[in-house]
Residue frames as qw, qx, qy, qz and C-alpha x, y, z in Angstrom:
[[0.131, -0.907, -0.290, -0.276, -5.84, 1.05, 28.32],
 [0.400, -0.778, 0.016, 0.484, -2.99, 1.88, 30.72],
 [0.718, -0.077, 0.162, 0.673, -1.30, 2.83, 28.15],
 [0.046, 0.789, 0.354, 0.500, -3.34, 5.33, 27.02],
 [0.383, -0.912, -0.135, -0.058, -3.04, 7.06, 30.84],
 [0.516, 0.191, -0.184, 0.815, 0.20, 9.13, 30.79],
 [0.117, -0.715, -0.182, 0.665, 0.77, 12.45, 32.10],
 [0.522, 0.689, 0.433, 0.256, -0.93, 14.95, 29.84],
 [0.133, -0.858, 0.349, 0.353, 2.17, 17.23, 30.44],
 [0.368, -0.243, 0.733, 0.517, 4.13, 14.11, 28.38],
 [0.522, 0.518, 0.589, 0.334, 1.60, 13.73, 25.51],
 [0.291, 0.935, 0.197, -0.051, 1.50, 17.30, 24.82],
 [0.074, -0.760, 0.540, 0.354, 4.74, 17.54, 24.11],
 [0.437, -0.174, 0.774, 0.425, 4.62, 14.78, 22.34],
 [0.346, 0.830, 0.436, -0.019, 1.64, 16.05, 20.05],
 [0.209, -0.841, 0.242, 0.436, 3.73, 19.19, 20.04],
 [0.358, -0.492, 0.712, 0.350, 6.58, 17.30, 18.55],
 [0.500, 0.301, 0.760, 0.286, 4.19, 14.91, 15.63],
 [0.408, 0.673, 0.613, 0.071, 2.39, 17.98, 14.62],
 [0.438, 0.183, 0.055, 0.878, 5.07, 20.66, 14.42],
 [0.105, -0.542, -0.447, 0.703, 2.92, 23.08, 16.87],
 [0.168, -0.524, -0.492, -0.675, -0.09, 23.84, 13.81],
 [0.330, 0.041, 0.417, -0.846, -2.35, 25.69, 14.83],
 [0.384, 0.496, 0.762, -0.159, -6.06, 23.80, 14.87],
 [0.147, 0.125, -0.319, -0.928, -8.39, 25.78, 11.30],
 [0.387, -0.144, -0.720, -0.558, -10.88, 23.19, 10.96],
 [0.618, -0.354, -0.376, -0.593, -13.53, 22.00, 12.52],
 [0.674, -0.604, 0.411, -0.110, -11.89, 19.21, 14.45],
 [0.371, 0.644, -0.579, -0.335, -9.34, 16.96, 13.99],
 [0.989, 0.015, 0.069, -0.133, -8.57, 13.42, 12.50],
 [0.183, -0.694, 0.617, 0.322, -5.28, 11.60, 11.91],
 [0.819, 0.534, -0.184, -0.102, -3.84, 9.25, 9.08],
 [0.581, -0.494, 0.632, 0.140, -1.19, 6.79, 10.01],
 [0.902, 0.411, -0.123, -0.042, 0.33, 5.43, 6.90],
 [0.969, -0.076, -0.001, 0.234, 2.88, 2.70, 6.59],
 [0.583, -0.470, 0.142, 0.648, 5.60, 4.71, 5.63],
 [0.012, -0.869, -0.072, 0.489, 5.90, 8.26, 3.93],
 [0.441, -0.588, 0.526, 0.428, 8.42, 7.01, 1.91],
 [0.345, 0.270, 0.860, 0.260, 6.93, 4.84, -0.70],
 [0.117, -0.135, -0.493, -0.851, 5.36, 6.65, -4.10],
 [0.248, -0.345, -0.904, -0.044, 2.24, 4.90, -2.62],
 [0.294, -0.763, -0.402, 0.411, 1.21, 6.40, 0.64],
 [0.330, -0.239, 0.087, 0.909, 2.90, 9.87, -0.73],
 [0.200, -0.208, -0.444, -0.849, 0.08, 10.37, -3.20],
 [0.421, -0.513, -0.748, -0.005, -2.27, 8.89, -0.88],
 [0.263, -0.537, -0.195, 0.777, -0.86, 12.19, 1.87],
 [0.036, -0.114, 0.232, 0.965, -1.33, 14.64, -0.80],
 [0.326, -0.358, -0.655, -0.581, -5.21, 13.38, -1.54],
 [0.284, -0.617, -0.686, 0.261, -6.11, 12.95, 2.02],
 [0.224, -0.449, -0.240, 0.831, -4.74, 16.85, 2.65],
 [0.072, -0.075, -0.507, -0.856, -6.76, 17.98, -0.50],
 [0.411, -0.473, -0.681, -0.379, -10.15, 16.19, 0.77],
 [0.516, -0.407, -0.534, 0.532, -9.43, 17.56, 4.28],
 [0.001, 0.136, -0.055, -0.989, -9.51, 21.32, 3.03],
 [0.493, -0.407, -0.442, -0.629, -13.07, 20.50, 1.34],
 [0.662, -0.246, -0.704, 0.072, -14.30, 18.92, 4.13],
 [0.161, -0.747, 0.214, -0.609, -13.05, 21.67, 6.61],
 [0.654, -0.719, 0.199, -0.126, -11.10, 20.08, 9.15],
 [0.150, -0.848, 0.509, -0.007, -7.98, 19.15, 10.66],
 [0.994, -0.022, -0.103, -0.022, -5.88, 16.33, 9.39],
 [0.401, -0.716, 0.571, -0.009, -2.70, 15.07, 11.39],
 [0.938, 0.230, -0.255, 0.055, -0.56, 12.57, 8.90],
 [0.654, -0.545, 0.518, 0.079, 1.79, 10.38, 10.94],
 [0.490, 0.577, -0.635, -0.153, 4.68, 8.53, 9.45],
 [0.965, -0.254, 0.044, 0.057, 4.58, 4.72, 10.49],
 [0.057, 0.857, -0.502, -0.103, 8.02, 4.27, 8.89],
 [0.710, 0.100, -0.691, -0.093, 7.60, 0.68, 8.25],
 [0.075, 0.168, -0.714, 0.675, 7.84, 0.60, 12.41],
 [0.475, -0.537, -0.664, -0.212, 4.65, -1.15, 14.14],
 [0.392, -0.578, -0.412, 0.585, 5.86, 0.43, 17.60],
 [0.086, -0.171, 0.011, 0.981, 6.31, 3.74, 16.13],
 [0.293, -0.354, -0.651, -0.604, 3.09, 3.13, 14.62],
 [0.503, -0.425, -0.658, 0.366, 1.67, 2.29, 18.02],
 [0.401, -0.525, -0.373, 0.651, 2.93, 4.83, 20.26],
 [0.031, 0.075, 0.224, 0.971, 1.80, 7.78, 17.53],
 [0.489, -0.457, -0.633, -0.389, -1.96, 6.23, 17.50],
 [0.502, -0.515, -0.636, 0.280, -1.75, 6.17, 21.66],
 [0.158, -0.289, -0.106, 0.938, -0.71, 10.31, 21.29],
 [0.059, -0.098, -0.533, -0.838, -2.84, 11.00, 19.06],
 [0.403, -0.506, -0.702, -0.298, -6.12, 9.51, 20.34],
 [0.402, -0.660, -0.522, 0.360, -5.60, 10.41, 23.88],
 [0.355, -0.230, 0.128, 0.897, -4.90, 13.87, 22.93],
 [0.060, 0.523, -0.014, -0.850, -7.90, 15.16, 21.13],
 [0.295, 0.220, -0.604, -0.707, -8.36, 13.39, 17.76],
 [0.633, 0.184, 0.320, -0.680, -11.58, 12.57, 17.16],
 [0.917, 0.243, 0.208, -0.239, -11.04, 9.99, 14.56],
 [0.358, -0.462, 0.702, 0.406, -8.23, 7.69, 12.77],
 [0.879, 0.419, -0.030, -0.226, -7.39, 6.40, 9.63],
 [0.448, -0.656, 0.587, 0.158, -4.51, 3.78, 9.64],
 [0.637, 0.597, -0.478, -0.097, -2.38, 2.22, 6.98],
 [0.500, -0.735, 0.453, 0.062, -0.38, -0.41, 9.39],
 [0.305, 0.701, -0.622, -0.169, 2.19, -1.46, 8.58],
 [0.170, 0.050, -0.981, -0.083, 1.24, -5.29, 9.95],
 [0.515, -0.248, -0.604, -0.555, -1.52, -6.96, 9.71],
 [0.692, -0.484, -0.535, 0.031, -1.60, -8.30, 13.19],
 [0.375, -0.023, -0.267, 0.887, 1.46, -5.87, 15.08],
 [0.048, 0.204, -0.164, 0.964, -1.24, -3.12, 15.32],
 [0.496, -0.575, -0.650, 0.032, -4.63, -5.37, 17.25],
 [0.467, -0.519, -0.592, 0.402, -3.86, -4.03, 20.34],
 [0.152, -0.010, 0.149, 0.977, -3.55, -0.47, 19.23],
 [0.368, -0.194, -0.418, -0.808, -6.71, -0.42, 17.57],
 [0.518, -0.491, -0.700, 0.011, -8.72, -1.86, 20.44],
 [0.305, -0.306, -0.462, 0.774, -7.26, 0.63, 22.67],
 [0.077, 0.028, -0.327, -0.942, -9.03, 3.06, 20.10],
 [0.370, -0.297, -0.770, -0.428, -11.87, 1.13, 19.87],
 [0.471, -0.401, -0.631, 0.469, -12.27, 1.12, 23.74],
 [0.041, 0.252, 0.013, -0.967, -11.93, 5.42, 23.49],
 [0.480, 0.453, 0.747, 0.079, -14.83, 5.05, 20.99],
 [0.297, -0.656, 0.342, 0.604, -13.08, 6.58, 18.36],
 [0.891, 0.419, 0.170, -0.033, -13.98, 5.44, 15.04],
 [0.124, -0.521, 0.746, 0.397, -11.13, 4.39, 13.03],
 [0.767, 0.598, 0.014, -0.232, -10.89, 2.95, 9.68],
 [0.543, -0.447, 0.471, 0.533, -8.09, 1.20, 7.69],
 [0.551, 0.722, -0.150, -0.391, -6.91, 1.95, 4.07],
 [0.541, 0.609, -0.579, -0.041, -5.04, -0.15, 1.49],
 [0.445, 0.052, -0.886, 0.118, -3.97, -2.62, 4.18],
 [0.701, -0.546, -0.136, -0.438, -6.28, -3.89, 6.83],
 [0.131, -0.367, 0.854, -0.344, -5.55, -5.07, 10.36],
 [0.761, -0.254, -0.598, -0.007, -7.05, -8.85, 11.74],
 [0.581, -0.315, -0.712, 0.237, -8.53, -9.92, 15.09],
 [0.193, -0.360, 0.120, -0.905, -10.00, -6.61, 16.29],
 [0.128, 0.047, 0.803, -0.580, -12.48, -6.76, 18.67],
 [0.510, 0.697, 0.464, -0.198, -14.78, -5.40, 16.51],
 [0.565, 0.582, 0.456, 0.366, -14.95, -5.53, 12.79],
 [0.371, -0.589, -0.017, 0.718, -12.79, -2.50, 11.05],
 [0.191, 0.818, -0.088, -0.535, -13.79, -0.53, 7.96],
 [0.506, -0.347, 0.436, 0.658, -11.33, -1.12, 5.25],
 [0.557, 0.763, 0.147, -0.292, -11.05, 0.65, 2.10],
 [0.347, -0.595, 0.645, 0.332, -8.61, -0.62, -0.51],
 [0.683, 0.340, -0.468, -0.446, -8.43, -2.68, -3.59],
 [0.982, -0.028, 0.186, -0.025, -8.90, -6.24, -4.08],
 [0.107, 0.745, -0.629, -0.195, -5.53, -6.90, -3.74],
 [0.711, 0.043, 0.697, 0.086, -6.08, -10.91, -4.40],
 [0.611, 0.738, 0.280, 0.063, -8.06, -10.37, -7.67],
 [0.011, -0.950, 0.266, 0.166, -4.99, -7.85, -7.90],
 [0.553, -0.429, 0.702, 0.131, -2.70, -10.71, -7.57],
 [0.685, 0.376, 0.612, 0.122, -5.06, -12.89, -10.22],
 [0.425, 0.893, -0.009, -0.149, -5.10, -9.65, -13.00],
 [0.208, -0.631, 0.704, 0.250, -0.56, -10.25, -12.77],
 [0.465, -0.045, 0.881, 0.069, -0.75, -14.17, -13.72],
 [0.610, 0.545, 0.575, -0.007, -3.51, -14.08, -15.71],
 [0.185, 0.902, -0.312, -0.233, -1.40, -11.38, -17.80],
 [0.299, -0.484, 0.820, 0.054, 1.28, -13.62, -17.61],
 [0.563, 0.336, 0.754, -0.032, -0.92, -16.88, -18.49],
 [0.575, 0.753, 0.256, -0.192, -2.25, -14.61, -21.58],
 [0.234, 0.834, -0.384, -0.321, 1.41, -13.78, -22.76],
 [0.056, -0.358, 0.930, -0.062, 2.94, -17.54, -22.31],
 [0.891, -0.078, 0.111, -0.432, 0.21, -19.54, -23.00],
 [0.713, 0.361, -0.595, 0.087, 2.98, -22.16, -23.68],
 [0.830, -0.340, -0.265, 0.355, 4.52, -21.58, -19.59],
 [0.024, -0.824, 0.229, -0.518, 6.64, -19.31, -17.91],
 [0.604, -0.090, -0.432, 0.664, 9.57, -19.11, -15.62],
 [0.238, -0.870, -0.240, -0.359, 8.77, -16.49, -12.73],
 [0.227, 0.106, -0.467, 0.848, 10.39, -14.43, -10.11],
 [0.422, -0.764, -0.318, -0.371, 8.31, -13.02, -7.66],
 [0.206, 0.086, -0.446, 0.867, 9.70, -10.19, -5.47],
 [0.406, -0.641, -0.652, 0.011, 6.77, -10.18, -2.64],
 [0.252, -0.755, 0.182, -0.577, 6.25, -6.85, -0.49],
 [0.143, -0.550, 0.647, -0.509, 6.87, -6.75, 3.32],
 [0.380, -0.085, -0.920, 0.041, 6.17, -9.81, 5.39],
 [0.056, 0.366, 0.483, -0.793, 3.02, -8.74, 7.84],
 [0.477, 0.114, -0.170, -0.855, 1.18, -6.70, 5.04],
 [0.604, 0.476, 0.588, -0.251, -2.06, -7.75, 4.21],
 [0.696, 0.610, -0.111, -0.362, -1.63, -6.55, 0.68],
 [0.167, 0.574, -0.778, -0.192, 1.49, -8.45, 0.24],
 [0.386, 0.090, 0.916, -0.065, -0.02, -11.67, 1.70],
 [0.565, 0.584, 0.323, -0.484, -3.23, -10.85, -0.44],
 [0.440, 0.686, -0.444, -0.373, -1.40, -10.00, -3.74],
 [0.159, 0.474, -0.809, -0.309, 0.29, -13.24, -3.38],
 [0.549, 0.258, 0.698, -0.381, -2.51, -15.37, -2.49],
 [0.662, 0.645, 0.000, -0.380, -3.74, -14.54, -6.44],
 [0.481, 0.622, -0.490, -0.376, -1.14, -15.16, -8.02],
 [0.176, -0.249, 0.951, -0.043, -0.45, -18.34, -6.52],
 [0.516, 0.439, 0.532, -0.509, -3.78, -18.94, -6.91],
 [0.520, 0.710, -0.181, -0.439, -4.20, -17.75, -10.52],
 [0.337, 0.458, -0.818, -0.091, -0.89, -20.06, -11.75],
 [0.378, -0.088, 0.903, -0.184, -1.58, -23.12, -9.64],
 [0.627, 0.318, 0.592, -0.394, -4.95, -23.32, -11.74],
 [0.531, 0.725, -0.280, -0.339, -3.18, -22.59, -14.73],
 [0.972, 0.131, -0.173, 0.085, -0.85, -25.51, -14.33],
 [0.813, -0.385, 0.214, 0.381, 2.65, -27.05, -13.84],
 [0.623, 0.494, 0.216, 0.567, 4.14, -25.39, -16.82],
 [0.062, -0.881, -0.018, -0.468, 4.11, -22.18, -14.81],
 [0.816, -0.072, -0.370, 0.438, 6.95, -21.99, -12.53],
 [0.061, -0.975, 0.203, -0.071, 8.58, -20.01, -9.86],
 [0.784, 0.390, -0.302, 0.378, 11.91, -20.26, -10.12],
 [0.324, 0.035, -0.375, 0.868, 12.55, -17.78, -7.08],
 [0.389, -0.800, -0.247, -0.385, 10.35, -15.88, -4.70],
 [0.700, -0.119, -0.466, 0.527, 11.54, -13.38, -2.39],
 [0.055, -0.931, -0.347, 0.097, 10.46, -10.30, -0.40],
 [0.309, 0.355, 0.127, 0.873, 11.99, -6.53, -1.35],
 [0.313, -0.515, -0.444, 0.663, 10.12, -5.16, 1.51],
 [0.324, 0.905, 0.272, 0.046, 8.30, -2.50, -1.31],
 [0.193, -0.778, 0.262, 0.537, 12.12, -0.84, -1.61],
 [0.563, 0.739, -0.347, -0.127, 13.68, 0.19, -4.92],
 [0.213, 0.666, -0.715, 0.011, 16.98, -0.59, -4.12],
 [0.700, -0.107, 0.677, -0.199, 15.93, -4.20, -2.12],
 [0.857, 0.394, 0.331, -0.020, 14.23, -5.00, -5.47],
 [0.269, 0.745, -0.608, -0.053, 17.77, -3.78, -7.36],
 [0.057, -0.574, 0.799, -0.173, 19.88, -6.13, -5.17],
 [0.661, -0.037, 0.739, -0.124, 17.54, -8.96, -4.89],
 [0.946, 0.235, 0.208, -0.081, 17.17, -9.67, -8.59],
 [0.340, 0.820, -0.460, 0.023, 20.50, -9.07, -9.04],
 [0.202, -0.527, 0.818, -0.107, 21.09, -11.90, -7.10],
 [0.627, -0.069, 0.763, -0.141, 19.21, -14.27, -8.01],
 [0.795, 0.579, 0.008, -0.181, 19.64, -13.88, -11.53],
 [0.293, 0.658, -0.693, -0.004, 23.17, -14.17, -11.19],
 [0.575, -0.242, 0.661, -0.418, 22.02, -17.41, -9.09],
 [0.811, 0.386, 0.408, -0.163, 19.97, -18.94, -11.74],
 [0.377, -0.235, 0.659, 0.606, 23.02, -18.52, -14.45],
 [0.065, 0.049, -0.661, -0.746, 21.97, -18.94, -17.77],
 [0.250, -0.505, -0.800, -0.208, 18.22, -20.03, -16.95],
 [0.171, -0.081, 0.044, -0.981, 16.36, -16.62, -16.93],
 [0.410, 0.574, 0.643, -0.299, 12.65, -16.28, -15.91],
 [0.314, 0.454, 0.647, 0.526, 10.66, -15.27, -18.58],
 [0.389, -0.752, -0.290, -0.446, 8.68, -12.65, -15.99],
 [0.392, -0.056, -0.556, 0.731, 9.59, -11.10, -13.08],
 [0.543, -0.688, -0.342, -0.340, 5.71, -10.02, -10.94],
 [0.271, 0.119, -0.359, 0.885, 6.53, -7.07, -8.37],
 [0.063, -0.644, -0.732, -0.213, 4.37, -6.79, -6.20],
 [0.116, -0.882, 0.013, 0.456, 4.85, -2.58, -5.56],
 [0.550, 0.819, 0.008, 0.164, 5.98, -0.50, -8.75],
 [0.171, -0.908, 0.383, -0.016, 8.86, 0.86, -6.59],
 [0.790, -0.079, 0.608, -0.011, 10.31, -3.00, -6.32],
 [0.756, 0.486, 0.366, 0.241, 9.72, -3.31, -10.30],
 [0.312, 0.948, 0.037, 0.050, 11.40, -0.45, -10.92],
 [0.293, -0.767, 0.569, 0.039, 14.45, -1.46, -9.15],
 [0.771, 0.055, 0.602, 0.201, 14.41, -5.35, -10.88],
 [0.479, 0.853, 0.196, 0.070, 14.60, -3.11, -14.13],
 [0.077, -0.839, 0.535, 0.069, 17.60, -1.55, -13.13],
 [0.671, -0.389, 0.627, 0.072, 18.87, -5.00, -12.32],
 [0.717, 0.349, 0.549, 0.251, 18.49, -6.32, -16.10],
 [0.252, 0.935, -0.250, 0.025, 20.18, -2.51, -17.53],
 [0.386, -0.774, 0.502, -0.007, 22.95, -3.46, -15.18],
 [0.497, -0.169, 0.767, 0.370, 23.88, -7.03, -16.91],
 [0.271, 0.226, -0.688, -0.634, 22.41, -6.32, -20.92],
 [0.329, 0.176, 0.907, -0.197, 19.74, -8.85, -19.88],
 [0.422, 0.211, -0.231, -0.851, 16.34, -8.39, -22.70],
 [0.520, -0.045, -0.753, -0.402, 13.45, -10.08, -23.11],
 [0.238, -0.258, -0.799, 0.488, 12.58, -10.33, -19.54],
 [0.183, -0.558, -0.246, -0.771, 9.12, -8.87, -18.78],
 [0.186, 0.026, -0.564, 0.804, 8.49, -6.81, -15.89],
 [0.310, -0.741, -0.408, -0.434, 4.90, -6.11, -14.10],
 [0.078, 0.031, -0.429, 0.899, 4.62, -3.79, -11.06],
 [0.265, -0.673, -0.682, 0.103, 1.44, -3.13, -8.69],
 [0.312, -0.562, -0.303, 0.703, 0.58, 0.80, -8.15],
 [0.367, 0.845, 0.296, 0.251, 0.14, 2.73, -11.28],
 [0.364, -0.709, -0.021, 0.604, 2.78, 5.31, -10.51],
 [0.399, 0.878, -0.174, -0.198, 4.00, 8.07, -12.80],
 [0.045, 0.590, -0.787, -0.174, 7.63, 6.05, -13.28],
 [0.410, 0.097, 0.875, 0.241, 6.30, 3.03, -13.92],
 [0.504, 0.716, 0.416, -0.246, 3.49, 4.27, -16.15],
 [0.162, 0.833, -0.373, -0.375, 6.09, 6.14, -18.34],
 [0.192, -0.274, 0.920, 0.202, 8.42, 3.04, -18.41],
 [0.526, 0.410, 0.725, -0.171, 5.41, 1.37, -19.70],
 [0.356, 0.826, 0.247, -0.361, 4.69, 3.80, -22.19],
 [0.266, 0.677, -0.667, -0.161, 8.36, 3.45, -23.56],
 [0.931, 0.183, -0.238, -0.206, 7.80, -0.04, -23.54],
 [0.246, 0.525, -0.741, 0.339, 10.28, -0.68, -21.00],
 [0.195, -0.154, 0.812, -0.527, 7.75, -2.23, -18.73],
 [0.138, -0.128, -0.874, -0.448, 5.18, -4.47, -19.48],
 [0.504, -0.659, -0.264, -0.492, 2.25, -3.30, -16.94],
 [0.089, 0.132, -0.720, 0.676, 1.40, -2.48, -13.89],
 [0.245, -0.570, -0.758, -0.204, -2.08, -2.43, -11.44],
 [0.178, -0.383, 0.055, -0.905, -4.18, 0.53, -10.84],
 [0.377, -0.407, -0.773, 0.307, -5.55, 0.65, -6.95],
 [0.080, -0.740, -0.224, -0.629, -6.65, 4.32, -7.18],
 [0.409, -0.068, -0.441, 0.796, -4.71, 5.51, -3.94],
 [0.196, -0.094, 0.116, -0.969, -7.28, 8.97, -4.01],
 [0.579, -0.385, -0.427, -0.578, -10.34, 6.92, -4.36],
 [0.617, -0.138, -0.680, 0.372, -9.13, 4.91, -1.41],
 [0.315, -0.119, -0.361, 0.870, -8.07, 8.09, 1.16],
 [0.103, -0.273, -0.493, -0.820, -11.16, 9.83, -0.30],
 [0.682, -0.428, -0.459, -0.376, -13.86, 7.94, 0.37],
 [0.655, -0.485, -0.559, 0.149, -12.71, 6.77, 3.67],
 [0.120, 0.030, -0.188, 0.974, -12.17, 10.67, 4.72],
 [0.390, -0.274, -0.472, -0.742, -15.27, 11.15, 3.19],
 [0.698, -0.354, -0.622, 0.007, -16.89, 8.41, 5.99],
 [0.485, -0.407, -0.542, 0.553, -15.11, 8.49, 8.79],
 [0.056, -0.109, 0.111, -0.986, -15.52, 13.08, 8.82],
 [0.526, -0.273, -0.181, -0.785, -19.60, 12.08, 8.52],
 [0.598, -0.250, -0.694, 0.313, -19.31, 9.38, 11.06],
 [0.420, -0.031, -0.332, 0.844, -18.44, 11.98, 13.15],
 [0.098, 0.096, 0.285, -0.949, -20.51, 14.56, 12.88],
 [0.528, -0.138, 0.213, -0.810, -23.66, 13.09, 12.50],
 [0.494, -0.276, 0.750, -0.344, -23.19, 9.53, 13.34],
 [0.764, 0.420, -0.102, -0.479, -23.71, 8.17, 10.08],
 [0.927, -0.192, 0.290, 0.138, -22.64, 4.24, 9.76],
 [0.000, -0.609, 0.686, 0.400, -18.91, 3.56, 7.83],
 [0.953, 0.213, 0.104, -0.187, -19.58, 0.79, 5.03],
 [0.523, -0.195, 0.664, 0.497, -15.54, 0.56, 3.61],
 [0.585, 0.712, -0.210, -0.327, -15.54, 0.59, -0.07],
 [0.754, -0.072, 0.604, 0.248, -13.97, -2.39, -1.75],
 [0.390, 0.749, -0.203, -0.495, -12.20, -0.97, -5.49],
 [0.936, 0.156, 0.284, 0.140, -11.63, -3.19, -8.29],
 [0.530, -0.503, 0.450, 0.513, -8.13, -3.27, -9.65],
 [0.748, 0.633, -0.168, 0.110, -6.52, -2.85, -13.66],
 [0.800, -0.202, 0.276, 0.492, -4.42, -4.02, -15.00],
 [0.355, 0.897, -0.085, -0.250, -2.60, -1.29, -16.95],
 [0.636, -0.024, 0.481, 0.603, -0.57, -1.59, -20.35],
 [0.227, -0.169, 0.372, 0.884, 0.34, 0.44, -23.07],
 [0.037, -0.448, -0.805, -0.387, -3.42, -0.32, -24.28],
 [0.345, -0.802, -0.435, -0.221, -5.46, 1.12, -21.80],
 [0.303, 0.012, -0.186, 0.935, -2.53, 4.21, -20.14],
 [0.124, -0.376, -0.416, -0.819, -5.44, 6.12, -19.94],
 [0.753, -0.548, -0.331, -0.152, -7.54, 4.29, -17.15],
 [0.596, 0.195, -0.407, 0.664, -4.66, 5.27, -15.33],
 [0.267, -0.862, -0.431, -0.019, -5.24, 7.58, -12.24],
 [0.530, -0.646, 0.118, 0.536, -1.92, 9.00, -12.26],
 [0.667, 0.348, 0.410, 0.516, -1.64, 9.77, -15.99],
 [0.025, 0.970, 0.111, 0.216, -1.60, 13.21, -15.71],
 [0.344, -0.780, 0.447, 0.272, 1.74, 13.47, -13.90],
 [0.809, 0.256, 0.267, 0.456, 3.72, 11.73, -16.56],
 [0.303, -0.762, 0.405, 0.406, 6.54, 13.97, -17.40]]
């Protein structure tokens, strides 16, 4: 809590400074911390919350985490003690933002998380997001359904910290282990959800593994798969299939040209939606938050359709 007590000459300038000196229109306002601004992910996820915030009639403040737990932090401690009446947070670790969200909890503030959840609140947080295990299990068991013979794997894991990244792999490890020894990984290694990470890391470690290719290479974040693609243009490599976690419009395409073998739809608007939707009627007339728990697809060329992003294709 001391942190919360600055001088409210320094937070307003530092409000000032997150919210580019809007003027208030709505009702009141909430904010949206998401991991990091950068990532196809949270970008469509900003453009639905600010769509469900105009129905709704009120103010929404989106913060950029920037993959930065302290910057994450010390926006949540301006924000709250400043005025906003309610949060929704993406963090960017699973355990790096506790003490944040207690401080919030302590204001009695509702807050909510999306897509990744935090652990060891004081009290029990919201979350709305997909099953991102079962997410994991829907990869493998793809896998398992193309190789019923076995498979050599890569797995390029998301950031260390996330909850979806630990989650996603939980499944699949999960999913293969019960499928047997004949599944292998041959390499596992995090790309930190970046394009160019997942470029340079399977570029090394296919040039590691010499002649003994995987068979599969399971990304968990489209942005990741899209950069191991590059990595198999770049040496003539074919025959290597590629799965990716996000439904985006560039992997969905690549799919569609049969350059990528699937990916998994977590519906990013149903997510930011619904838990706008909550936390705005929390608020004004103290109705409980339940979370919302969305089941994952897998998307392939078969079912492009169940897509939630198919409309932007290009």
């Amino acid at each position: 809590m001391r942190r919360l007590r600055r001088t409210a000459a320094t937070l307003s300038l530092a409000l000032l400074a997150l919210t580019g000196c809007n003027k208030s229109k709505g009702e009141f306002q909430v904010a949206a911390s998401f991991h990091n601004l950068s990532e196809p992910f949270f970008v469509a996820m900003r453009r639905n919350a600010q769509d469900e915030a105009r129905k709704l009639n009120v103010d929404l403040l989106i913060l950029d985490g920037q993959s930065n737990s302290a910057k994450q932090t010390a926006d949540i401690q301006v924000v709250t003690a400043t005025g906003t009446r309610g949060l929704i947070l993406a963090p960017t670790d699973v355990n790096a933002l506790t003490p944040a969200v207690n401080d919030v909890i302590d204001l009695g503030i509702p807050v909510v998380t999306v897509d990744r959840r935090v652990d060891r609140s004081k009290r029990p947080v919201q979350h709305f997001g997909a099953d991102n295990v079962a997410g994991g299990r829907l990869m493998a068991q793809h896998v398992i359904a193309m190789f019923p013979q076995g498979a050599r794997i890569l797995l390029l894991t998301g950031a260390p910290g996330s909850s979806s990244a630990i989650d996603r792999t939980k499944g699949i490890h999960e999913a293969f282990k019960a499928a047997g020894p004949r599944y292998a990984f041959v390499a596992e290694q995090t790309a930190n959800w970046q394009r160019e990470q997942g470029l340079t890391v399977t570029q090394n470690i296919l040039t590691s593994l010499g002649g003994q290719r995987p068979d599969v290479i399971i990304s968990e974040d489209d942005d990741m798969a899209l950069g191991a693609l590059e990595a198999l243009r770049s040496i003539g490599a074919q025959g290597i299939k590629v799965i990716g976690f996000n439904a985006t419009p560039e992997a969905l395409r690549m799919i569609r040209e049969g350059r990528m073998e699937a990916t998994v739809e977590q519906s990013p608007s149903r997510q930011i939606r619904i838990a706008l939707d909550q936390l705005v009627a929390r608020i004004r007339t103290g109705k409980p938050i339940s979370g919302a728990n969305i089941t994952p697809i897998l998307i392939t060329r078969q079912n492009l359709g169940q897509a939630e992003r198919i409309n932007e294709l290009k």
